[in-house]
RODO-2510 file (C-alpha; in nm, 4 decimals, decimal comma):
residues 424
     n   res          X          Y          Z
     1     x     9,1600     6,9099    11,3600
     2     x     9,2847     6,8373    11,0459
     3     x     9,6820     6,8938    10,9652
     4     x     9,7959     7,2471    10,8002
     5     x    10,1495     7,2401    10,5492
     6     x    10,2658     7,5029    10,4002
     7     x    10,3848     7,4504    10,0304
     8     x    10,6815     7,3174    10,0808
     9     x    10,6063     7,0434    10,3385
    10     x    10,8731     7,1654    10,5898
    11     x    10,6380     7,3153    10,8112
    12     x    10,3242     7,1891    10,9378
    13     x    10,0958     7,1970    11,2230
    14     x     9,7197     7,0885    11,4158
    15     x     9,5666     7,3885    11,5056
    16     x     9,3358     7,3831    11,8328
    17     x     9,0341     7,5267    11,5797
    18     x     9,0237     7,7369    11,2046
    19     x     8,7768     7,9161    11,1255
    20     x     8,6981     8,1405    10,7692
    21     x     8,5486     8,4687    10,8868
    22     x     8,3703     8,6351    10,5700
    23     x     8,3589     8,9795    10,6987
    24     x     8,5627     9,2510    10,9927
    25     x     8,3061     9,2050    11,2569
    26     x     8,2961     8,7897    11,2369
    27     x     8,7286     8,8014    11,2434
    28     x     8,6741     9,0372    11,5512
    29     x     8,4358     8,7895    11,6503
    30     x     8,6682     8,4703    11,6749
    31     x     8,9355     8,6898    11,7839
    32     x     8,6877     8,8029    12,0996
    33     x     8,5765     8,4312    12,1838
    34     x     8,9345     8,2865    12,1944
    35     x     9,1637     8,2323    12,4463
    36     x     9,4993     8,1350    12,2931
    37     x     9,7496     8,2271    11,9942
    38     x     9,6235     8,3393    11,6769
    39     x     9,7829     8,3050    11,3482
    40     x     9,6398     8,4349    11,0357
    41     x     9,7006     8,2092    10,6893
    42     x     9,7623     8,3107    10,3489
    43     x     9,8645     8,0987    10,0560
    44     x    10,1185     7,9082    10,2955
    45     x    10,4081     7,9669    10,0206
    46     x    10,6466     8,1420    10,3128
    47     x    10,9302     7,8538    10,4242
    48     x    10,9184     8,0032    10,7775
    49     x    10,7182     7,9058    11,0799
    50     x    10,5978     8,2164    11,0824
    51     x    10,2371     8,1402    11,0466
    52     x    10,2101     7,8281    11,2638
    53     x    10,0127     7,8031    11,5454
    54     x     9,8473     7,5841    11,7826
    55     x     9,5841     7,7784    11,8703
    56     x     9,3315     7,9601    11,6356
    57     x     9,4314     7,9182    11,2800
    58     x     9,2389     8,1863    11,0707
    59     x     9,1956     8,1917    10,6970
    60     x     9,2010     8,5317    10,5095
    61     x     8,9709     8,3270    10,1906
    62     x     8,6752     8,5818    10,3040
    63     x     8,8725     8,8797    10,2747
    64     x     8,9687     8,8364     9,8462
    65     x     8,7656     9,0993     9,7134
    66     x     8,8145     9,4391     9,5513
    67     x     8,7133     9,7092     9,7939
    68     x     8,7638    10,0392     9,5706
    69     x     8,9620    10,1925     9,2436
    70     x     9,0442    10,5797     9,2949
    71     x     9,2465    10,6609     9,0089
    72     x     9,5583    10,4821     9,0663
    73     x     9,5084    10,3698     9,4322
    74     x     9,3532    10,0267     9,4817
    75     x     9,2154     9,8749     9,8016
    76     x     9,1961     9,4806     9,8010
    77     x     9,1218     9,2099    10,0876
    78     x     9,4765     9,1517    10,2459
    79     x     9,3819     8,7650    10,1702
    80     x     9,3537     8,8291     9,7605
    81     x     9,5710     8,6164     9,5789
    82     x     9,8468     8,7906     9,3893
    83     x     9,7400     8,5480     9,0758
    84     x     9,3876     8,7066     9,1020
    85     x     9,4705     9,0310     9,1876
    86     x     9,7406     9,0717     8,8612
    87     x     9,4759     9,0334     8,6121
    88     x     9,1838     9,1957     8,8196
    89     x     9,4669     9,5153     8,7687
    90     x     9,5109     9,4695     8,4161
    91     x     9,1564     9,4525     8,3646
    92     x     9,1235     9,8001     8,4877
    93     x     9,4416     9,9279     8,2978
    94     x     9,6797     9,8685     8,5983
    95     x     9,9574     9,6991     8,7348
    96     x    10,1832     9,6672     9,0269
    97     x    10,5286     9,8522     8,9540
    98     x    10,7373     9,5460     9,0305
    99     x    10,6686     9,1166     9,0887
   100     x    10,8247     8,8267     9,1766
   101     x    10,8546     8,5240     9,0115
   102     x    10,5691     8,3572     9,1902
   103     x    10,1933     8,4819     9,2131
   104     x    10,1013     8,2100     9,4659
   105     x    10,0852     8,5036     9,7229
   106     x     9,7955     8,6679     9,9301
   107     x     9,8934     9,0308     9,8998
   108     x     9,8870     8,9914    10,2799
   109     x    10,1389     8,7182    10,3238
   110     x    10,3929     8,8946    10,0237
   111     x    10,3935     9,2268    10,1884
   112     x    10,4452     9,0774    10,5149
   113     x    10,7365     8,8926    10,4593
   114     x    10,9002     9,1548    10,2155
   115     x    10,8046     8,9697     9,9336
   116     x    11,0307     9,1367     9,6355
   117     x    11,0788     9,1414     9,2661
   118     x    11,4270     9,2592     9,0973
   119     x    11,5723     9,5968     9,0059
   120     x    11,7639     9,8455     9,1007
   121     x    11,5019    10,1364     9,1165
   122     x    11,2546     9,9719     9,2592
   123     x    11,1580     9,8328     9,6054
   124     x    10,9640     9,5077     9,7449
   125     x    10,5978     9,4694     9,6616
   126     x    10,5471     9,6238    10,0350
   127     x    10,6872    10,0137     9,9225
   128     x    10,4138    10,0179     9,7045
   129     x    10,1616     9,9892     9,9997
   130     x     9,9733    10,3067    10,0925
   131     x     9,7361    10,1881    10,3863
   132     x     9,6648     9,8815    10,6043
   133     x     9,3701     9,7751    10,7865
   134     x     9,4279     9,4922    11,0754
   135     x     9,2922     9,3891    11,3391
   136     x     9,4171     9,3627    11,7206
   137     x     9,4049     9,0795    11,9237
   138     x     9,1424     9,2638    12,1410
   139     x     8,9712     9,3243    11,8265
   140     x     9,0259     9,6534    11,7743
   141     x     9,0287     9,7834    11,4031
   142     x     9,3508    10,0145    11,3107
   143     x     9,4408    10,1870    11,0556
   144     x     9,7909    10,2783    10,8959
   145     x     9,8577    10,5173    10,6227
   146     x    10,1587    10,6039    10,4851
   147     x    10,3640    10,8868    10,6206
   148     x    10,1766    10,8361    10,9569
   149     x    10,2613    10,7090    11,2654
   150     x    10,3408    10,3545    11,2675
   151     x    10,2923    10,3175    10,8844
   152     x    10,6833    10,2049    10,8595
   153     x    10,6359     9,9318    11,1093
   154     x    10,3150     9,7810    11,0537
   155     x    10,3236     9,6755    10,6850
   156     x    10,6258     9,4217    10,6939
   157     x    10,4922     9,2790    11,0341
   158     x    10,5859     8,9073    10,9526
   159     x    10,2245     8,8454    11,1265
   160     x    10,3301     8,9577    11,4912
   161     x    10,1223     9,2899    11,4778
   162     x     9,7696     9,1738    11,4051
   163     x     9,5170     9,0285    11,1044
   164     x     9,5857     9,2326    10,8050
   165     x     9,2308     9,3086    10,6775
   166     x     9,2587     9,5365    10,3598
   167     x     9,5533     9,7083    10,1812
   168     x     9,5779    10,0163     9,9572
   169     x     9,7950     9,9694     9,6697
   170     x     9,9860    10,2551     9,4629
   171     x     9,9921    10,1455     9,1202
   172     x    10,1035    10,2483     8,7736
   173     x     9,9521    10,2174     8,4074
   174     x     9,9712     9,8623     8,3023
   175     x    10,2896     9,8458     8,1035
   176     x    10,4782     9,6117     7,8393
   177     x    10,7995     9,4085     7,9259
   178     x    11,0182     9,2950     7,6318
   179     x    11,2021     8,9749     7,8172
   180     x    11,5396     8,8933     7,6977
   181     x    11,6617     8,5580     7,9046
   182     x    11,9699     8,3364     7,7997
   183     x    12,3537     8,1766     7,9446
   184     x    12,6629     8,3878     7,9804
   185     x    12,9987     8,2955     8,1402
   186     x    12,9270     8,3338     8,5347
   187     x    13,2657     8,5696     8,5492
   188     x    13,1116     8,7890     8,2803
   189     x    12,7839     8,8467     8,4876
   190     x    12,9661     8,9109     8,8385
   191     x    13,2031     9,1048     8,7109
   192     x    12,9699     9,3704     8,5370
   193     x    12,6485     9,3546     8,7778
   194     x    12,6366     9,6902     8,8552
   195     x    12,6321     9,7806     8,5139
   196     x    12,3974     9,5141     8,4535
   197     x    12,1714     9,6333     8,7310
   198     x    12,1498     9,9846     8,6068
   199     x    12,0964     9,9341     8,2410
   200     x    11,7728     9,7270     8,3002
   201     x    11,4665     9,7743     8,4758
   202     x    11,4283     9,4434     8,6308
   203     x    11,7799     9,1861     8,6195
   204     x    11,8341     8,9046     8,7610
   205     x    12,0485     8,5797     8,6682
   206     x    12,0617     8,1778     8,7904
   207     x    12,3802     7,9996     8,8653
   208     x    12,4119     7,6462     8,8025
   209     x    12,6936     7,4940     9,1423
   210     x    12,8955     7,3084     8,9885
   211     x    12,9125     7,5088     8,6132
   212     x    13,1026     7,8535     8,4550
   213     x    12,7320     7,9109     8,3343
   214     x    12,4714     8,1525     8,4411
   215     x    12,1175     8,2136     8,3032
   216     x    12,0376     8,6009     8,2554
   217     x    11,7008     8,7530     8,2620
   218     x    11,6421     9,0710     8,1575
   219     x    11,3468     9,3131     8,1580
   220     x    11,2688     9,6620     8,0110
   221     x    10,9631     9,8520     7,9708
   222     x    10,8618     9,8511     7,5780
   223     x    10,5550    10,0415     7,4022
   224     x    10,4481     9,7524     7,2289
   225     x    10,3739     9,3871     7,2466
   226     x    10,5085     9,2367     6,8963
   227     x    10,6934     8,9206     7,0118
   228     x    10,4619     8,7419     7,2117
   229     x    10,5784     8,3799     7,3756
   230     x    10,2776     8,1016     7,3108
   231     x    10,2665     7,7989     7,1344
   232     x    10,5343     7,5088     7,1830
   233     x    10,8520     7,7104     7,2462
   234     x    10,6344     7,8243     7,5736
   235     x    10,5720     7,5179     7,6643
   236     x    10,8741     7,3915     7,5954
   237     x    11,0621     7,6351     7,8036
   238     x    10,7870     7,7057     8,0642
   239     x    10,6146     7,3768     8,1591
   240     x    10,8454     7,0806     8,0083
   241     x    11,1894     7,1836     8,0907
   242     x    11,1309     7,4331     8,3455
   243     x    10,9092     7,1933     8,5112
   244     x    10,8464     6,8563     8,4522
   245     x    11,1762     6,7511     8,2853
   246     x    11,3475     6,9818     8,5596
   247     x    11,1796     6,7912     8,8508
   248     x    11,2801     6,4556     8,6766
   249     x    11,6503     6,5425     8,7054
   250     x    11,5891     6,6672     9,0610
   251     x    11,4554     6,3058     9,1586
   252     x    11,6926     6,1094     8,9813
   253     x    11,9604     6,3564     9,1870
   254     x    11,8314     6,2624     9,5271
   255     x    11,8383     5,9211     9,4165
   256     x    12,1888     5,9151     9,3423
   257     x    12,3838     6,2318     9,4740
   258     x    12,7035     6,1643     9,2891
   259     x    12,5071     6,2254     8,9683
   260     x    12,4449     6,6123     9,0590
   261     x    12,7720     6,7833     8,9194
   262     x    12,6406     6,6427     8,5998
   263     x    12,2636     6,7240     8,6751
   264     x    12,3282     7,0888     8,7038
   265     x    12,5821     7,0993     8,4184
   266     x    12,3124     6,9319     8,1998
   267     x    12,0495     7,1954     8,3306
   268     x    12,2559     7,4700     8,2305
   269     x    12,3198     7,3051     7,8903
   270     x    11,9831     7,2606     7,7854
   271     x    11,8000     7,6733     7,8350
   272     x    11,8850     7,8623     7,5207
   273     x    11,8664     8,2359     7,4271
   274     x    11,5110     8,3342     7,3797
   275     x    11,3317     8,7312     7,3531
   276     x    10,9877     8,7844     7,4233
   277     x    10,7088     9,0343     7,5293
   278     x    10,4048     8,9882     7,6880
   279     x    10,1925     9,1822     7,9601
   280     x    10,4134     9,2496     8,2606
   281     x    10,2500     9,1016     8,5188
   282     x    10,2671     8,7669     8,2690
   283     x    10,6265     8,7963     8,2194
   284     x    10,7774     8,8307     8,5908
   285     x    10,5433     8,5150     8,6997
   286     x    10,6062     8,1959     8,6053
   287     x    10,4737     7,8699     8,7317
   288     x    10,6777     7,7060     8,9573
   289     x    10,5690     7,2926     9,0141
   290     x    10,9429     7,1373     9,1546
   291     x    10,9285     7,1549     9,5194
   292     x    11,2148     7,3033     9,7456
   293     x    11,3107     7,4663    10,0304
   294     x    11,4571     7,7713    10,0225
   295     x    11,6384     8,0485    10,2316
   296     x    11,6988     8,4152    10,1037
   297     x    11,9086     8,7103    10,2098
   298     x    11,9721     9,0692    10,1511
   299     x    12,3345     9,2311    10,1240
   300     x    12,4886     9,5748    10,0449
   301     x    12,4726     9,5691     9,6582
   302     x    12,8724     9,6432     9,6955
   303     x    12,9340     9,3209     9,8490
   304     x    12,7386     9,1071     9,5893
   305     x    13,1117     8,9410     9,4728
   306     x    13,2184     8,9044     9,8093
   307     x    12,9028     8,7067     9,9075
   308     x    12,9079     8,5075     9,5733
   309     x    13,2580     8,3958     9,6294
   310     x    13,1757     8,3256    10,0029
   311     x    12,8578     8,1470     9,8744
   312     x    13,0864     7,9441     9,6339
   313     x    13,3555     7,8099     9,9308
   314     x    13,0230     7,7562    10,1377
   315     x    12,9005     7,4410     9,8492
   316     x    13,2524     7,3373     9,7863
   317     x    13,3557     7,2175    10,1363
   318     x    12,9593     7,0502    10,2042
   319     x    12,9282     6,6711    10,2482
   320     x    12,6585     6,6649    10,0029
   321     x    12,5541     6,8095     9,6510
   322     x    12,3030     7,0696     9,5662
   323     x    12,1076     7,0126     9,2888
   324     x    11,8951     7,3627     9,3007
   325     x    12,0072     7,7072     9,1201
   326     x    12,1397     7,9796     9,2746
   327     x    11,9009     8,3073     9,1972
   328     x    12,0615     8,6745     9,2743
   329     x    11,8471     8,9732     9,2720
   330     x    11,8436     9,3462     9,3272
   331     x    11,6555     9,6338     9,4975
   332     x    11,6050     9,9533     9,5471
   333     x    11,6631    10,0985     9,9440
   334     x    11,3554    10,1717    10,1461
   335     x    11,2663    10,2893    10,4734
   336     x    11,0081     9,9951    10,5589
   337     x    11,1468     9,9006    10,9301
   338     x    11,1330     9,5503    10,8806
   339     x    11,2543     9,5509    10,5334
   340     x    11,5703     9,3110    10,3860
   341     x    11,6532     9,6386    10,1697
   342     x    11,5874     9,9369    10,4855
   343     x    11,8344    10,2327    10,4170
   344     x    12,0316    10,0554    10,1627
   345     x    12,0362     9,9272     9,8183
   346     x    12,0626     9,5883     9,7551
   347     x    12,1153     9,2535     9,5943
   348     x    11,9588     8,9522     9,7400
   349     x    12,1074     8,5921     9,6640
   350     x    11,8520     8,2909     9,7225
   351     x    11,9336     7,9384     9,7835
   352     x    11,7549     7,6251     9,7525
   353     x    11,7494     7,2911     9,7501
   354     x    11,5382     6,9798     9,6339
   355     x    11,2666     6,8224     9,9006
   356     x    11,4077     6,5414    10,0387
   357     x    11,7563     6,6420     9,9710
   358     x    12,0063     6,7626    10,2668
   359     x    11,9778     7,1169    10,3222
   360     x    12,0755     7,2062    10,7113
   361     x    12,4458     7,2672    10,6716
   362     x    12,4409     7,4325    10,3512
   363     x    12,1568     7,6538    10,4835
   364     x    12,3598     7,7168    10,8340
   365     x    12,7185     7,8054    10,6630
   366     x    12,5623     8,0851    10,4238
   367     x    12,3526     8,2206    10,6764
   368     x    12,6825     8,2318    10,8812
   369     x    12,8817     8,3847    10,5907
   370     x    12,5958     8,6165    10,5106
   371     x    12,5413     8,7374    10,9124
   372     x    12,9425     8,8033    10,8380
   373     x    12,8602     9,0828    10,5302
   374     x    12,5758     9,2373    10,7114
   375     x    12,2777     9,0058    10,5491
   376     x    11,9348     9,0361    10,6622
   377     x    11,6883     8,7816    10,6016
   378     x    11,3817     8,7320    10,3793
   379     x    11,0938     8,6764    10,6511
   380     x    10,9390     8,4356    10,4405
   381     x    11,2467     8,1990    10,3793
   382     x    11,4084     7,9825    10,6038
   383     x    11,6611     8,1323    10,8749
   384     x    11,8287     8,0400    11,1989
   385     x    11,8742     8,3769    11,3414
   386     x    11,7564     8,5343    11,6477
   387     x    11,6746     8,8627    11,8442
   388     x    11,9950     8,9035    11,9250
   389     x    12,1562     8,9241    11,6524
   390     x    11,8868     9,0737    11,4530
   391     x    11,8855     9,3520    11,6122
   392     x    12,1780     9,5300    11,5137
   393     x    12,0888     9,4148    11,1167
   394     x    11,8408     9,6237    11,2035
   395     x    11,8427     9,9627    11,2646
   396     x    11,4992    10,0628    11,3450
   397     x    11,4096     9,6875    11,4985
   398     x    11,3623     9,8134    11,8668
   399     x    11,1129    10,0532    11,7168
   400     x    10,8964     9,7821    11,5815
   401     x    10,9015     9,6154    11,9333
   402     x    10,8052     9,8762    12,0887
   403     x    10,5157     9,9052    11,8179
   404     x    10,4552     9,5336    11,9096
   405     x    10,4122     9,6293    12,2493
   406     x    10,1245     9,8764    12,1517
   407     x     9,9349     9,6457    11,8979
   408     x     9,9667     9,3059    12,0888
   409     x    10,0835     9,3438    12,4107
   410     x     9,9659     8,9880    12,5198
   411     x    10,1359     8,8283    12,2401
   412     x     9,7975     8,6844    12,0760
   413     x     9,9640     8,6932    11,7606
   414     x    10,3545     8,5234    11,8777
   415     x    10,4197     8,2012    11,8013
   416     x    10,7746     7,9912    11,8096
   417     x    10,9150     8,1770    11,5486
   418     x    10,8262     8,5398    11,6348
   419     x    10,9662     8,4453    12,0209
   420     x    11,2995     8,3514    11,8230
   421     x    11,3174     8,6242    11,6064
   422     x    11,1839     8,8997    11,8187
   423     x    11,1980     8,7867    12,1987
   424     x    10,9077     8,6776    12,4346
***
């Protein structure tokens, strides 16, 4: 059987067979004739094991397709790719509410994880689920719709529940964002977030270690596209800096660590002040071509400084460099069970570092600070954590055991990860 990686590289793994069902009845199918784990594949952009498997390996490529439009509800495969399903949206007038920064995404995998976006009134891409379809490892079909039974567990499962099949999305008219990105003092920015937070519709800023400097990003709702980015500032800014000169600086980093300090400094030097607008869905996404790892995690917005600062002690004392930004984000609270932002609002700070480059310590001392200030995890970034200490992050996490129990009681879908993080 041929070798699976994610996109990263740091997780990998020989399945026992894959198979590509193109329709419900042939996934029941497979799921009938095997005996072992499952695991169900999207895009393989999570930096978690939470997909791997050595068992039966199935890709959601046959479920892609638009199922329905009613008004402002859309059904989709749960394996459509969020880079196909943006413009199939816009096409009809529509848009998700809120993005990431990356479209690489099956629906599935991004609601899954708790795949977010930033702002303050707004949740993860998974509040804006209305129904799910999946699939039981007996191969039973059920059926979750919001405001029902279940609905709060099942749709950030982190693939222990079942195969996601289809997924009902709430959307909104498709809608202009007027982008406004450039470098303020770091002080400025942390000490005004909240403000910053609540005057825009999506914020979020980049800190360079080793630098004063951060990058803001900014995004409002406008009526009109009249500044639209193209041409060779976009690339520029987009592909050559952002990208291939970026990547450059990360190499010659991990060639020669001592060189970082003045990597970063140079990285925060070079992005200038720019305003744009464009279609939203074109705005929040950009590509992203430098490889990293990368772990993620959700506090109280009120403890944003605190955690910054902690963050800040965390590179300072590490044997090694880090050569990656720092990217903070915000939320709005939900009531998803699973959720990095359940029954509070919050910011979430993301770390990363280069492939290749050291990462374990620097990874292991935030996540200690961040267990510290109440953090919770982004399923679909790297963490050490366990049940254990999950479960009081968590206050409805016992609930989504128990609704475990019901949808997979012999652990078809657990794998190494899902025994760590939820218990065998």
């Amino acid at each position: 059987m041929q070798e699976w990686r994610n996109w990263a590289g740091n997780q990998r793994e020989t399945a026992a067979r894959a198979v590509t069902p193109g329709s419900r009845d042939e996934l029941i199918d497979a799921i009938k004739a095997f005996d072992g784990p499952i695991k169900a594949l999207g895009s393989g952009h999570s930096f978690s094991a939470a997909a791997v498997t050595t068992g039966l390996r199935l890709s959601l490529d046959g479920f892609a397709d638009l199922i329905r439009i009613e008004n402002d509800l859309v059904t989709v495969g749960a394996g459509m790719p969020l880079h196909v399903l943006n413009p199939l949206l816009a096409s009809h007038g529509l848009a998700l509410p809120n993005l990431g920064d990356i479209d690489a995404q099956t629906i599935a995998g991004a609601i899954s994880t708790g795949t977010h976006g930033t702002g303050s009134r707004l949740g993860g891409l998974a509040t804006f689920v209305e129904a799910v379809e999946l699939v039981t490892g007996t191969g039973e079909v059920r059926r979750f719709t919001k405001g029902g039974p279940g609905f709060d567990g099942a749709v950030v499962g982190v693939g222990a529940l079942g195969v996601l099949t289809e997924v009902t999305l709430r959307c909104c008219p498709a809608f202009v964002l007027h982008a406004t990105e450039g470098p303020v003092p770091l002080a400025d920015v942390l000490a005004g977030y909240e403000d910053l937070f609540a005057a825009n519709d999506h914020f979020e800023f980049y800190w360079f270690p080793y630098t004063d400097r951060a990058l803001t990003k900014a995004n409002n709702r406008v009526e009109r596209d009249d500044r639209p980015l193209g041409g060779f500032k976009s690339w520029l800014e987009d592909d050559f800096l952002s990208n291939t000169a970026f990547d450059g600086l990360c190499r010659v980093g991990r060639a020669a660590p001592g060189l970082v300090p003045s990597i970063t400094r140079l990285s925060a030097r070079v992005l200038s002040a720019r305003e744009f607008t464009g279609a939203s869905h074109r705005v929040f996404c950009s590509p992203r071509r430098v490889r990293f790892v990368e772990m993620e995690y959700s506090f109280p917005r009120a403890v944003l400084r605190e955690a910054f600062a902690g963050l800040q002690r965390v590179i300072a004392g590490l044997p090694y460099n880090i050569v990656f930004p720092v990217e903070v984000r915000c939320a709005a609270a939900d009531e998803l069970w699973l959720s990095p932002s359940y029954g509070r609002d919050s910011c979430y700070i993301a770390i990363h570092q280069y492939l290749g480059m050291p990462y374990e310590e620097y990874f292991r001392e935030f996540e200690r600070m961040a267990l510290d200030l109440g953090g919770r995890p982004h399923w679909g970034k790297m963490n050490y954590r366990t049940a254990e200490d999950l479960r009081p992050a968590y206050p409805r996490f016992d609930e989504f055991l128990g609704l475990r129990e019901e949808l997979d009681p012999g652990r078809r879908f657990a794998n190494a990860y899902t025994e760590k993080v939820f218990g065998i």
